[in-house]
C-alpha positions as protocol buffer text, in pm:
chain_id: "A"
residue {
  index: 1
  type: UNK
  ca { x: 0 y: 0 z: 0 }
}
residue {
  index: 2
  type: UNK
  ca { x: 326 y: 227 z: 36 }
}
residue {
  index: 3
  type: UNK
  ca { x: 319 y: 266 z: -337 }
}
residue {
  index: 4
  type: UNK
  ca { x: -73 y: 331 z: -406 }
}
residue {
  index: 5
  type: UNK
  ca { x: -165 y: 542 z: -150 }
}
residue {
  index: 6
  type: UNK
  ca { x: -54 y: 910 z: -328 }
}
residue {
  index: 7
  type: UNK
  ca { x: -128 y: 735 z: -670 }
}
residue {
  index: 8
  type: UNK
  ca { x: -426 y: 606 z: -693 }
}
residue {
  index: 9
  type: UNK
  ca { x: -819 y: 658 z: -588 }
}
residue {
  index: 10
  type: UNK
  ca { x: -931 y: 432 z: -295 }
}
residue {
  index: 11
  type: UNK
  ca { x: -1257 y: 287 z: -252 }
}
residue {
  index: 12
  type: UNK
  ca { x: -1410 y: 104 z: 27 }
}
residue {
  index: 13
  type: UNK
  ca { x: -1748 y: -105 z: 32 }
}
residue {
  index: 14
  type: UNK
  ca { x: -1882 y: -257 z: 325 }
}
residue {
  index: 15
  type: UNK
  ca { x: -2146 y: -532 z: 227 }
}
residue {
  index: 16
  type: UNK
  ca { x: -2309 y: -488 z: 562 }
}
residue {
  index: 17
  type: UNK
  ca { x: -2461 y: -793 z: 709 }
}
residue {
  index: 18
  type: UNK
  ca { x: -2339 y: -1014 z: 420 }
}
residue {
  index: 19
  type: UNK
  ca { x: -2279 y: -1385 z: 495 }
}
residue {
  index: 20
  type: UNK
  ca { x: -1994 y: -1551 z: 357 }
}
residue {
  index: 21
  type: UNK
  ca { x: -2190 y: -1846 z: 293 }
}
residue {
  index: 22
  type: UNK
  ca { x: -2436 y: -1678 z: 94 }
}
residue {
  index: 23
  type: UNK
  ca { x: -2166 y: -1476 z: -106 }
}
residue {
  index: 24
  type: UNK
  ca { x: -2020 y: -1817 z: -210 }
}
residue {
  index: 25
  type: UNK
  ca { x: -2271 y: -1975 z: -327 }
}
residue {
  index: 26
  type: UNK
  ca { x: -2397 y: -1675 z: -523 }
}
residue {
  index: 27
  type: UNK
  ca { x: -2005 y: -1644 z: -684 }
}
residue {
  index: 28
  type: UNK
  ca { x: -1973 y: -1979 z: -766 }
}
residue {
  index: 29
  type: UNK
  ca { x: -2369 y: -2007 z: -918 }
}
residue {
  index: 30
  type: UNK
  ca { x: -2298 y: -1731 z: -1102 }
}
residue {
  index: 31
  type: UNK
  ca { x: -2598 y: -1522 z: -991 }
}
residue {
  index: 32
  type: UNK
  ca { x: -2376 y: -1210 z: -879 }
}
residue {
  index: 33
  type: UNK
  ca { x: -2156 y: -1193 z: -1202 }
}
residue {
  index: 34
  type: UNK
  ca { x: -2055 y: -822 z: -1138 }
}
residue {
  index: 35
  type: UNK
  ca { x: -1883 y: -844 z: -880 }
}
residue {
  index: 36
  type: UNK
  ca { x: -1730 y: -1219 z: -975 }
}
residue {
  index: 37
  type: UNK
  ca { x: -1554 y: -1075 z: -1263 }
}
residue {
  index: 38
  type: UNK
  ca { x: -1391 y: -842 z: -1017 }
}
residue {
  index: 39
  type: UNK
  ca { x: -1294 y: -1126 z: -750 }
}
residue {
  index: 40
  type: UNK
  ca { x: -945 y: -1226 z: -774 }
}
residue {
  index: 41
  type: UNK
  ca { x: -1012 y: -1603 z: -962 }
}
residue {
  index: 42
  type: UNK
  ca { x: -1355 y: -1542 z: -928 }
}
residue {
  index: 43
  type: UNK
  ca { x: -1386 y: -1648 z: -543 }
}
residue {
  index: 44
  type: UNK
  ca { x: -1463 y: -1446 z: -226 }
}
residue {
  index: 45
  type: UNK
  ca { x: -1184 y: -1485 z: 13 }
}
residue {
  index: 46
  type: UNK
  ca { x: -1310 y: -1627 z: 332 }
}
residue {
  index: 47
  type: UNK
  ca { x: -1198 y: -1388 z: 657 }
}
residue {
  index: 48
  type: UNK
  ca { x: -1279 y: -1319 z: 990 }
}
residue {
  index: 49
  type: UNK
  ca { x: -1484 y: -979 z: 1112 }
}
residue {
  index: 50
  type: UNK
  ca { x: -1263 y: -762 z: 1325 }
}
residue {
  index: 51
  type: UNK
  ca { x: -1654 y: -673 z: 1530 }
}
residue {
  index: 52
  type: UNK
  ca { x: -2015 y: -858 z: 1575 }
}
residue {
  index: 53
  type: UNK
  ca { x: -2209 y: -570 z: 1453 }
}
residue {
  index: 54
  type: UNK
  ca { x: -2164 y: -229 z: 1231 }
}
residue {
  index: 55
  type: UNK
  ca { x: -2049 y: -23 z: 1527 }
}
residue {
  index: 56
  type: UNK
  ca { x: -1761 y: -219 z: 1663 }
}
residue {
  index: 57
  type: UNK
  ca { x: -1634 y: -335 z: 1330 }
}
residue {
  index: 58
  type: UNK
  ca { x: -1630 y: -56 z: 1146 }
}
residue {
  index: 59
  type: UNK
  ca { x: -1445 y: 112 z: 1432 }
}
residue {
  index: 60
  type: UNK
  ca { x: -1173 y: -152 z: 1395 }
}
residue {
  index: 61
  type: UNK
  ca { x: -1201 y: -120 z: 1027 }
}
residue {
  index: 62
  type: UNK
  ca { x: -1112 y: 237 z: 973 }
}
residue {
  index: 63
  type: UNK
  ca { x: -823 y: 185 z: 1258 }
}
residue {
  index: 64
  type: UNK
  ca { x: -664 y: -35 z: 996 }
}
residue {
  index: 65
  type: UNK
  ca { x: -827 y: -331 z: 1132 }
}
residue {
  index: 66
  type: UNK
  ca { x: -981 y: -499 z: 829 }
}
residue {
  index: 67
  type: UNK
  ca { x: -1136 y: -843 z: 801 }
}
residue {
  index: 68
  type: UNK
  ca { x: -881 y: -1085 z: 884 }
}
residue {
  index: 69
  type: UNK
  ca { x: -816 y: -1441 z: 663 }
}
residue {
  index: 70
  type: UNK
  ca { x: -926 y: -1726 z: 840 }
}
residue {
  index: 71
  type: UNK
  ca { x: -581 y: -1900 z: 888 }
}
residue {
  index: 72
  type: UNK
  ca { x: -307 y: -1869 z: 1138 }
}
residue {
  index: 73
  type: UNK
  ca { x: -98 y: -1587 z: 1106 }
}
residue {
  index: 74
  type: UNK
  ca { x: -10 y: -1320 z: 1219 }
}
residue {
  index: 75
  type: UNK
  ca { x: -117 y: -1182 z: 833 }
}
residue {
  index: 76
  type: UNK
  ca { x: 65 y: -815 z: 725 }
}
residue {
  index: 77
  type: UNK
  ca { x: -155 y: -526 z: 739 }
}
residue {
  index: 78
  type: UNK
  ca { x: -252 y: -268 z: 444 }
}
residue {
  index: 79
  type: UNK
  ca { x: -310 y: -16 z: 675 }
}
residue {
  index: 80
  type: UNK
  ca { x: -183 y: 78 z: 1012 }
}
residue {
  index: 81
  type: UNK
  ca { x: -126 y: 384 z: 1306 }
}
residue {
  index: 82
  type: UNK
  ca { x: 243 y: 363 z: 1384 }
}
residue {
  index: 83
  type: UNK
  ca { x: 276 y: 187 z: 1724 }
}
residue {
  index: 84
  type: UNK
  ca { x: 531 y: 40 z: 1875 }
}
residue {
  index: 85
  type: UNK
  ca { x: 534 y: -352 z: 1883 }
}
residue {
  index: 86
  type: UNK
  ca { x: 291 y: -393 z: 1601 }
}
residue {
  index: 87
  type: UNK
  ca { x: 346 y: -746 z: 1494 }
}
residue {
  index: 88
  type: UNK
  ca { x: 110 y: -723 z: 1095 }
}
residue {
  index: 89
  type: UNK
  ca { x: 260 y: -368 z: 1050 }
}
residue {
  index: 90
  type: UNK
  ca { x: 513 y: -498 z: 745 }
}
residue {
  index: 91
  type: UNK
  ca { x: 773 y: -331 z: 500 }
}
residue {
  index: 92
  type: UNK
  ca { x: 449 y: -223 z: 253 }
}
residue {
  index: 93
  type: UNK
  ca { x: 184 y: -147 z: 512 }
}
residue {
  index: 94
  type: UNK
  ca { x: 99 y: 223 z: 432 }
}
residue {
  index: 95
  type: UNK
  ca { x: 137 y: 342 z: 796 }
}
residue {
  index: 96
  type: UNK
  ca { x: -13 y: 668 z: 964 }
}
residue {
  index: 97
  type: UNK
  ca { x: 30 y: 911 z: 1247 }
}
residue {
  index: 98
  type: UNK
  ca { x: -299 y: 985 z: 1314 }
}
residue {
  index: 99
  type: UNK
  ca { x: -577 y: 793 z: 1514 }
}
residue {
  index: 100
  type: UNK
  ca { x: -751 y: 644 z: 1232 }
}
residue {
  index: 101
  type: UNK
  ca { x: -712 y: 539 z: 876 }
}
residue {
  index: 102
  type: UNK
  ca { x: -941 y: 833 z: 746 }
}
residue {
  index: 103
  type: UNK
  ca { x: -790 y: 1122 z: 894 }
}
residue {
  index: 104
  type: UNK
  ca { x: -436 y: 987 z: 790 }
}
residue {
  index: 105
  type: UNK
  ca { x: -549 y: 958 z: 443 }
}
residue {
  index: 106
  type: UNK
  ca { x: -669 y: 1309 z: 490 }
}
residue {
  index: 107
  type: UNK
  ca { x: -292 y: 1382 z: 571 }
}
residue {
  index: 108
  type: UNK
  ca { x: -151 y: 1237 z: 227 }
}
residue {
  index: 109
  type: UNK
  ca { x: -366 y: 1439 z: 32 }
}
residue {
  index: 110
  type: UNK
  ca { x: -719 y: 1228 z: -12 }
}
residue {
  index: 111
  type: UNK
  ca { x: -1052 y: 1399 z: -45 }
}
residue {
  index: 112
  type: UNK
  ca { x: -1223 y: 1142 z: 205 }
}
residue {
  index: 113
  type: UNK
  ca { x: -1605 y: 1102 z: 177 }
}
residue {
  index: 114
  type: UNK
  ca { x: -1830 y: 867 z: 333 }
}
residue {
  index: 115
  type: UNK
  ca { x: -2148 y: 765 z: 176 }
}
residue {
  index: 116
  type: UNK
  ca { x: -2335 y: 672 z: 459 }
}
residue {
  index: 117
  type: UNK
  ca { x: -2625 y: 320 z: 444 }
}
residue {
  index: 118
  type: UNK
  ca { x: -2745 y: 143 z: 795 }
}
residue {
  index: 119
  type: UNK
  ca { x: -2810 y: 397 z: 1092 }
}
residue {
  index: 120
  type: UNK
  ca { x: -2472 y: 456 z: 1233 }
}
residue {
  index: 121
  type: UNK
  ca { x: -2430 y: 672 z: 945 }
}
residue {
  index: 122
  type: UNK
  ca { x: -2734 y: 837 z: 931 }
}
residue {
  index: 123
  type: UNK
  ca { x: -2589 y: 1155 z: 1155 }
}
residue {
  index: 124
  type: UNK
  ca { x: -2955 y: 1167 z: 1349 }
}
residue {
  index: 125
  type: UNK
  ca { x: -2822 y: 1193 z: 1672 }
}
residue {
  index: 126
  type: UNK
  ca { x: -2499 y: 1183 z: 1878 }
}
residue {
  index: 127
  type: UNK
  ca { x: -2418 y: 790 z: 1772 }
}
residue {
  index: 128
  type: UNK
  ca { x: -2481 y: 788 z: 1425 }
}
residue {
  index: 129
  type: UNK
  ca { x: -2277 y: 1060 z: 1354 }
}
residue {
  index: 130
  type: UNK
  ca { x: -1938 y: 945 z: 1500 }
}
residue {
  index: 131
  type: UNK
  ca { x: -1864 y: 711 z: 1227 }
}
residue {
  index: 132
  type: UNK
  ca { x: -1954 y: 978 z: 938 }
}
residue {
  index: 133
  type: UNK
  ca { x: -1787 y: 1296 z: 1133 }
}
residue {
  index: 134
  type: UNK
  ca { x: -1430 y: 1106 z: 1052 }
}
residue {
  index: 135
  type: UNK
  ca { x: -1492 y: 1192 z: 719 }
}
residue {
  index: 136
  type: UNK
  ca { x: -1413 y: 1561 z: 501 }
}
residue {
  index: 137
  type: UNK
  ca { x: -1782 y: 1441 z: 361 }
}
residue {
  index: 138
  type: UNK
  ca { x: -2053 y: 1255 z: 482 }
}
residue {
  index: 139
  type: UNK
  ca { x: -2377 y: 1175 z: 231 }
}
residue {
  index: 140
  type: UNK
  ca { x: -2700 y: 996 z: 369 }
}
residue {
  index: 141
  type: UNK
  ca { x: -3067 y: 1005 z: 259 }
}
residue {
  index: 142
  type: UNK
  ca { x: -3340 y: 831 z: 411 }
}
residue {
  index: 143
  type: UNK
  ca { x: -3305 y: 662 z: 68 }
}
residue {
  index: 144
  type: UNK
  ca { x: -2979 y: 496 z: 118 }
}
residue {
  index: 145
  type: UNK
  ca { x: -3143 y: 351 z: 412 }
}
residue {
  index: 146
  type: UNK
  ca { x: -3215 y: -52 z: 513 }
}
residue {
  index: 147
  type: UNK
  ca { x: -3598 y: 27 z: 500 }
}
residue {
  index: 148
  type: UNK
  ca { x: -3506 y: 116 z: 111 }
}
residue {
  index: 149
  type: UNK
  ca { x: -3595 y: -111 z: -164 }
}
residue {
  index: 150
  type: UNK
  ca { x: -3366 y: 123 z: -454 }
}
residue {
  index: 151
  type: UNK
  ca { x: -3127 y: 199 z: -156 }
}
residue {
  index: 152
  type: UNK
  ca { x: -2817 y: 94 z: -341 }
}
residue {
  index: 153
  type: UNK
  ca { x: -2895 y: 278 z: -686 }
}
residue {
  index: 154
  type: UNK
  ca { x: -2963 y: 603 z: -461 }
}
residue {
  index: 155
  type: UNK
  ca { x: -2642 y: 564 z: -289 }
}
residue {
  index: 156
  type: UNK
  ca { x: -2422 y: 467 z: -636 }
}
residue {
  index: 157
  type: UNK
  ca { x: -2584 y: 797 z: -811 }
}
residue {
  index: 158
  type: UNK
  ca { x: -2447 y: 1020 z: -504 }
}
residue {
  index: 159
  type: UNK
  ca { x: -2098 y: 905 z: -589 }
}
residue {
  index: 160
  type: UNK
  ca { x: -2127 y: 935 z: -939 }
}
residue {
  index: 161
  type: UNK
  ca { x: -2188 y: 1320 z: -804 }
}
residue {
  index: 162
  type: UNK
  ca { x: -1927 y: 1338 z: -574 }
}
residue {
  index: 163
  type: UNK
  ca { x: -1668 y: 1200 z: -817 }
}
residue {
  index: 164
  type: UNK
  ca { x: -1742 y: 1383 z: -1100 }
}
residue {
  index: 165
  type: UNK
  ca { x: -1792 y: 1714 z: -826 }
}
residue {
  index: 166
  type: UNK
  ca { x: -1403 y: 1673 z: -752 }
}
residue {
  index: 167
  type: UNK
  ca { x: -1134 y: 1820 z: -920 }
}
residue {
  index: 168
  type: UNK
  ca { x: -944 y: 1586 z: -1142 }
}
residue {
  index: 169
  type: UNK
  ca { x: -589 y: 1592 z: -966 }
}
residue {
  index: 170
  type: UNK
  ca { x: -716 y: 1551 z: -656 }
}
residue {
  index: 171
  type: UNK
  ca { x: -701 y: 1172 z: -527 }
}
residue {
  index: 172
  type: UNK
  ca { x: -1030 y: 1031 z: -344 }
}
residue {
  index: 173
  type: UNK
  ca { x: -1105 y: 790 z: -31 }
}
residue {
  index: 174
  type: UNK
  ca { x: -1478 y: 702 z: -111 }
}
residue {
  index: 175
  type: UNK
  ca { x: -1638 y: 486 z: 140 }
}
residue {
  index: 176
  type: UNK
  ca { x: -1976 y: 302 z: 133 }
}
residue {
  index: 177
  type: UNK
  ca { x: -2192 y: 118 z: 307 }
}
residue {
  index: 178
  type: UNK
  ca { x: -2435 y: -71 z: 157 }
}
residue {
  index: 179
  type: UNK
  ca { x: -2736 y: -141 z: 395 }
}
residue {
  index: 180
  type: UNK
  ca { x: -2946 y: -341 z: 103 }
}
residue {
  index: 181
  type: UNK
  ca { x: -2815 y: -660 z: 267 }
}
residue {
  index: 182
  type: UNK
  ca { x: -2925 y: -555 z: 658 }
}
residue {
  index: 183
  type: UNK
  ca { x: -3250 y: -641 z: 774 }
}
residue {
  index: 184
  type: UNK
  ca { x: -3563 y: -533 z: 634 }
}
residue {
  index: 185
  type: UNK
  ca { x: -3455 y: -760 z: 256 }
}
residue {
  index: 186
  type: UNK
  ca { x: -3713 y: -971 z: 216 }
}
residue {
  index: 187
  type: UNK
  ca { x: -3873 y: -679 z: -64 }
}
residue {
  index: 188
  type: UNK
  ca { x: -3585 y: -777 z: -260 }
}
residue {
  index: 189
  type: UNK
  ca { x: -3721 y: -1154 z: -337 }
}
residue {
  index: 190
  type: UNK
  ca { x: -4016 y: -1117 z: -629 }
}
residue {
  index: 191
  type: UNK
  ca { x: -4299 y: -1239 z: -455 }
}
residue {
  index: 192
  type: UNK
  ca { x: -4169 y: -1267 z: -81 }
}
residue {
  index: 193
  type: UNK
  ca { x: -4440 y: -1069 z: 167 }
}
residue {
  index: 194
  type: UNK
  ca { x: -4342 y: -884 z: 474 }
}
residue {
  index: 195
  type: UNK
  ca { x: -4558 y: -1104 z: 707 }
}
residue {
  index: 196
  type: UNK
  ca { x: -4329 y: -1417 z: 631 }
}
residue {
  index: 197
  type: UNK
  ca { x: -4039 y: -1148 z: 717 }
}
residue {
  index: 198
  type: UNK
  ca { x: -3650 y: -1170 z: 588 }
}
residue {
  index: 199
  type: UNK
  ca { x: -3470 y: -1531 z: 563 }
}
residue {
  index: 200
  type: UNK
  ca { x: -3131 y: -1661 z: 382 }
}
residue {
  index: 201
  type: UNK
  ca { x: -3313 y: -1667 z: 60 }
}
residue {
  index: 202
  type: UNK
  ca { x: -3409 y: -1275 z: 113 }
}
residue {
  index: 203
  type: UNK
  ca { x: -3060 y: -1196 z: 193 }
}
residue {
  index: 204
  type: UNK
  ca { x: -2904 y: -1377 z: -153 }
}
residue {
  index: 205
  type: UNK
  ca { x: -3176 y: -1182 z: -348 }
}
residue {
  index: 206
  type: UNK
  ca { x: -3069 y: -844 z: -173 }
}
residue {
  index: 207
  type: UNK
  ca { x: -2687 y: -959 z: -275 }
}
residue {
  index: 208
  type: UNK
  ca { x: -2838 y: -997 z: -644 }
}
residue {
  index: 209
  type: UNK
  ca { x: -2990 y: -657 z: -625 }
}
residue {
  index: 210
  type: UNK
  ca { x: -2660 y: -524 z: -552 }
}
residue {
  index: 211
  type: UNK
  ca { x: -2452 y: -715 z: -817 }
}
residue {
  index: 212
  type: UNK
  ca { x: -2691 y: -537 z: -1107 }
}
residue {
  index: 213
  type: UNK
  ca { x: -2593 y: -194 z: -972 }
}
residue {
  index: 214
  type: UNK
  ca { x: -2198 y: -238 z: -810 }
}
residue {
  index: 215
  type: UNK
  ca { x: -2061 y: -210 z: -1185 }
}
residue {
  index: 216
  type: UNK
  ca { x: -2130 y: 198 z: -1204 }
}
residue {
  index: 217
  type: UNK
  ca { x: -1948 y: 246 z: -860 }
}
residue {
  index: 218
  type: UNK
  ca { x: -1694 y: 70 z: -990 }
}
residue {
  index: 219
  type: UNK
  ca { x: -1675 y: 257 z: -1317 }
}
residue {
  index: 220
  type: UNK
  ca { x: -1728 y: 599 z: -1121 }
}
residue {
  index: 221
  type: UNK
  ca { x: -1461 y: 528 z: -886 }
}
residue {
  index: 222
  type: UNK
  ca { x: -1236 y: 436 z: -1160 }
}
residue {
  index: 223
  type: UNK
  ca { x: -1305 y: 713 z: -1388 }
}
residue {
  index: 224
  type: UNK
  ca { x: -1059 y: 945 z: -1315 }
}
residue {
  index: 225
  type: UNK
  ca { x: -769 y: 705 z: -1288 }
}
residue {
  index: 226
  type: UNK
  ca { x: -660 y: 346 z: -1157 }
}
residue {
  index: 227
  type: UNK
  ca { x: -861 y: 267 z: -855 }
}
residue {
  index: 228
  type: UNK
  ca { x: -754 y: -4 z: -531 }
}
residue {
  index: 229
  type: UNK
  ca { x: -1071 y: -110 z: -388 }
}
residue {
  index: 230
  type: UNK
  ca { x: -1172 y: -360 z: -99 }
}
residue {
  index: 231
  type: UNK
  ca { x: -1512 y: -507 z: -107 }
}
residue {
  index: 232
  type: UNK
  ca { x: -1621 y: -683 z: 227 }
}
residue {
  index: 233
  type: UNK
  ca { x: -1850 y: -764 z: 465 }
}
residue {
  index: 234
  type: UNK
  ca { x: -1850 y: -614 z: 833 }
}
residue {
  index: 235
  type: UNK
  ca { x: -2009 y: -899 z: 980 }
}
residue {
  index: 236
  type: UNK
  ca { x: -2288 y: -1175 z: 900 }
}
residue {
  index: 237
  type: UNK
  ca { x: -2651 y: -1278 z: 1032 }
}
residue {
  index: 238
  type: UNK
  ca { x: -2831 y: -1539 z: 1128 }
}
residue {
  index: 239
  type: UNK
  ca { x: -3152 y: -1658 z: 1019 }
}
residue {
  index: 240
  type: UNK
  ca { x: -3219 y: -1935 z: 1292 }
}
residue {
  index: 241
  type: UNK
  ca { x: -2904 y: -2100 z: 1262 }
}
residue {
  index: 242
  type: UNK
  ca { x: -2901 y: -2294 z: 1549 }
}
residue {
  index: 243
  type: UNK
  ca { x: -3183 y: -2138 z: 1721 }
}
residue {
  index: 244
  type: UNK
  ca { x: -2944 y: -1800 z: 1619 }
}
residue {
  index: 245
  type: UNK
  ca { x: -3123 y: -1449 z: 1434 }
}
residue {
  index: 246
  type: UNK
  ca { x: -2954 y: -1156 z: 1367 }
}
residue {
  index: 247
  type: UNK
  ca { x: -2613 y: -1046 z: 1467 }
}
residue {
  index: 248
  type: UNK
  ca { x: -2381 y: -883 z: 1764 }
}
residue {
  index: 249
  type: UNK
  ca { x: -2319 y: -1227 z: 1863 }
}
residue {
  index: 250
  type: UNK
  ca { x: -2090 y: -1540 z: 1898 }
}
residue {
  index: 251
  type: UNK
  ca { x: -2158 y: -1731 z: 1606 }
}
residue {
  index: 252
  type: UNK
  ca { x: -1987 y: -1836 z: 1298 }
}
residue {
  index: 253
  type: UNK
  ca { x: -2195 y: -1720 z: 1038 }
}
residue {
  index: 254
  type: UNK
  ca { x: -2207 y: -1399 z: 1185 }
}
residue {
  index: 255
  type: UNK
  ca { x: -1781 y: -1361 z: 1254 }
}
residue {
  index: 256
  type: UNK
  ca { x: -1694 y: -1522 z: 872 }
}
residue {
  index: 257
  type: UNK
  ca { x: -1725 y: -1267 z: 575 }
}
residue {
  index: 258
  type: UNK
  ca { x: -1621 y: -1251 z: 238 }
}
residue {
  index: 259
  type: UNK
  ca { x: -1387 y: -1011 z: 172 }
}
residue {
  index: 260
  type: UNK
  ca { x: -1160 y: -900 z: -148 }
}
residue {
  index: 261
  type: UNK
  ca { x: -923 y: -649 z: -287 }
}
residue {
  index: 262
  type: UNK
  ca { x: -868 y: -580 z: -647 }
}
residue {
  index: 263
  type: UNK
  ca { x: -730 y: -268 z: -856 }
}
residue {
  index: 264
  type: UNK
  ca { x: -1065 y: -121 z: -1093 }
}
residue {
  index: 265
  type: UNK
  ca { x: -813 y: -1 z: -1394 }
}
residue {
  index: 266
  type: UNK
  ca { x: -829 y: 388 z: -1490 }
}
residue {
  index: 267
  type: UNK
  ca { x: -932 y: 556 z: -1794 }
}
residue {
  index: 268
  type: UNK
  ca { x: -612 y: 448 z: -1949 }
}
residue {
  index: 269
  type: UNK
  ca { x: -678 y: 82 z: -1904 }
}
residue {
  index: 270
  type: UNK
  ca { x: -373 y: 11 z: -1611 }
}
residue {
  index: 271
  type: UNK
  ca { x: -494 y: -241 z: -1420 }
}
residue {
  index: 272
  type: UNK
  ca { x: -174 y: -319 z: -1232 }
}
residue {
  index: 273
  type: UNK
  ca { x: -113 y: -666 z: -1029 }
}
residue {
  index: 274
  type: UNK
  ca { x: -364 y: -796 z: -758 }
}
């Protein structure tokens, strides 16, 4: 990360709630092709959430915390504060003096704006605006929110504004959250009725919904030059897994995500290596 942060754009997206499981099968079925095309050999890695819920993992995340793979380690980090002992802080680890990842982005120059999905970001009161107020800019609309059906369209045309809003020579952190995956999904299923309420089949559909959109982020975030992005999960759900629903707890469907990194390649076609 030493040698693409200053050179290229940056872009985040948090798949929040996603289940690995779910983003598997989807990738290998070849229901979400989008995003497949962009996964390094066409397969979600499979890693470990750094929190339970939105709150505590996206707090690790934009320490430099991000998912972490699901195999001994310790595994060299892309991103970290400078700290003495740090055993994942390697020779290409972009480190920073500042608290989080955000602000010392902020330091080498990004424009850093948040585009803001489940409630922490919604800036409606003390909480939800902690997460957003690390940014330069913060978007969110009650359209970009879970209770959304078109959330994800809604929040990909705001960064198609902010991107073509900034100045061409000026390099870009854009963050999103997606909140199509989070409960309320079950709108996303044709034919699925709120009284039967959301299940895993809900959930893929909402994934599905996202796939048909993700490919005019990614050309928006790459449209101004060669573009490393991470695509990930924060944490999963459960749907009744053994006895299990929802999140912000102990169980394995809710601490394993998927989780990749790729470079989108610029306007002049430089893709560079994964």
């Amino acid at each position: 990360m030493r040698s693409v942060v200053g050179t290229d754009d940056l872009l985040l997206v948090t798949l929040d709630t996603l289940r690995f499981d779910v983003a598997e099968e989807l990738a290998a079925a070849g229901r979400i092709p989008h995003l497949a095309r962009r996964l390094p050999g066409g397969r979600w890695e499979r890693r470990h959430a750094p929190g339970s819920f939105t709150w505590a993992s996206h707090q690790a995340i934009f320490a430099g915390f991000l998912p972490t793979p699901a195999a001994p380690g310790p595994h060299p980090r892309l991103f970290a504060a400078r700290f003495t002992g740090s055993e994942t802080t390697a020779d290409g680890t972009f480190v920073y003096d500042t608290p989080d990842l955000v602000s010392g982005l902020a330091g080498a120059g990004y424009r850093t704006v948040c585009i803001g999905g489940v409630g922490f970001f919604n800036r409606q009161g003390p909480l939800g605006s902690v997460l957003p107020g690390m940014f330069q800019e913060s978007h969110w609309e009650p359209e970009f929110a879970v209770s959304s059906p078109t959330s994800f369209e809604s929040q990909v045309a705001r960064a198609e504004e902010v991107v073509a809003a900034l100045p061409v020579d000026r390099r870009l952190f854009l963050f999103v959250n997606v909140s199509a995956l989070h409960q309320p999904n079950w709108f996303h299923l044709p034919g699925a009725a709120r009284e039967a309420g959301d299940s895993r089949e809900t959930h893929a559909a909402a994934l599905e919904y996202v796939d048909r959109h993700i490919g005019r982020l990614f050309a928006a975030a790459s449209s101004r030059r060669r573009c490393f992005a991470i695509v990930c999960s924060d944490h999963g759900t459960a749907y009744g897994d053994d006895g299990y629903t929802g999140h912000r707890l102990g169980h394995e469907v809710v601490w394993t995500v998927p989780y990749a990194q790729f470079f989108l390649p610029g306007p002049d076609g430089a893709e560079g290596a994964r």
